[in-house]
Steps between C-alpha positions, in 0.01 A plus 500: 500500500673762386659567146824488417745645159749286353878562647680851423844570535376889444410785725149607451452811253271675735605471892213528766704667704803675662594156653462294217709754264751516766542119577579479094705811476724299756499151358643694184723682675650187715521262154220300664284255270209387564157354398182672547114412453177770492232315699100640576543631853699248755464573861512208706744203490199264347476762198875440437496126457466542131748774477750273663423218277521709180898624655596185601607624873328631812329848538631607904258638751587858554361645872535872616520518877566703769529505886207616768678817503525565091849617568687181339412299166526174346451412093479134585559234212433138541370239290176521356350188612668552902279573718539823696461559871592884673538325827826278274633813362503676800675246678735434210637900535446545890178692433252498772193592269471563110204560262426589156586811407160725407460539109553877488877433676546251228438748244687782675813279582529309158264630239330160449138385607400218680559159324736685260833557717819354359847494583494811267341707730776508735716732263208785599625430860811770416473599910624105524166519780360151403688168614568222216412222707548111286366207584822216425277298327478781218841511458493100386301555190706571192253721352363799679116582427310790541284815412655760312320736709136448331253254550491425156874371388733302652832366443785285578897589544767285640534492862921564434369834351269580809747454767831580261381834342141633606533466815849646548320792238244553747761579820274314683648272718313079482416399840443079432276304751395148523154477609 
């Protein structure tokens, strides 16, 4: 199990990294509040459990794809707990084949590792190369969970504020699918 800090409504006084710094230089910058924990290192959904109970909401499942090609990709977001099937996705955006995108595109593309990519990292995406792609049932939750681009701290900001002011921020156009 991993361990968890008490709430913070503070930005940490060291970042990680560029993503992290960024993703709080923004939240300033947009009059966004939100409500932040430092965790030991939280990669898989089943590490977040705790996480999510100590913020009251649910931490979202954020997937980097692309297409057989590598010419078009996907920053998927659907709930933690949803299982996810290419094959669904695929068929959701009339894509004949997708796949996860290798680790060293995920790093190039968004400046996050593995088990660390966040909403957040689509404000490195300033080529506007990556599709926001939502799954609907996201969008019903009235708190939005997620990494702040490290493995160890996560947070919580109101979904109005995702889809009302980050989003908008990001120029990134939010593709929504039901699947």
């Amino acid at each position: 199990m991993i361990k968890v800090s008490e709430v913070k409504k503070t930005e940490p006084k060291i970042y990680e990294n560029k993503i992290q710094e960024l993703a709080y230089k923004v939240l300033k910058e947009l009059n966004i509040e939100f409500e932040r924990v430092d965790n030991s290192c939280a990669i898989t959904m089943e590490d977040c459990i705790e996480i999510d109970k100590k913020l009251n909401m649910k931490t979202v499942k954020t997937l980097f794809l692309n297409n057989r090609q590598e010419t078009m990709f996907y920053m998927f977001i659907t709930p933690g707990d949803k299982k996810f099937e290419c094959k669904n996705f695929g068929k959701a955006l009339n894509i004949s084949r997708v796949s996860f995108a290798k680790e060293e595109k995920v790093f190039d593309m968004l400046g996050t590792k593995i088990g660390a990519t966040t909403i957040f990292s689509i404000l490195n995406d300033k080529d506007l190369k990556v599709n926001l792609v939502i799954d609907s049932d996201v969008l019903k939750e009235e708190y939005y969970g997620c990494s702040d681009g490290t493995r160890t701290s996560y947070m919580k900001i109101k979904m109005k504020d995702l889809v009302d002011k980050l989003i908008p921020y990001s120029k990134h156009e939010m593709i929504v699918i039901n699947i």
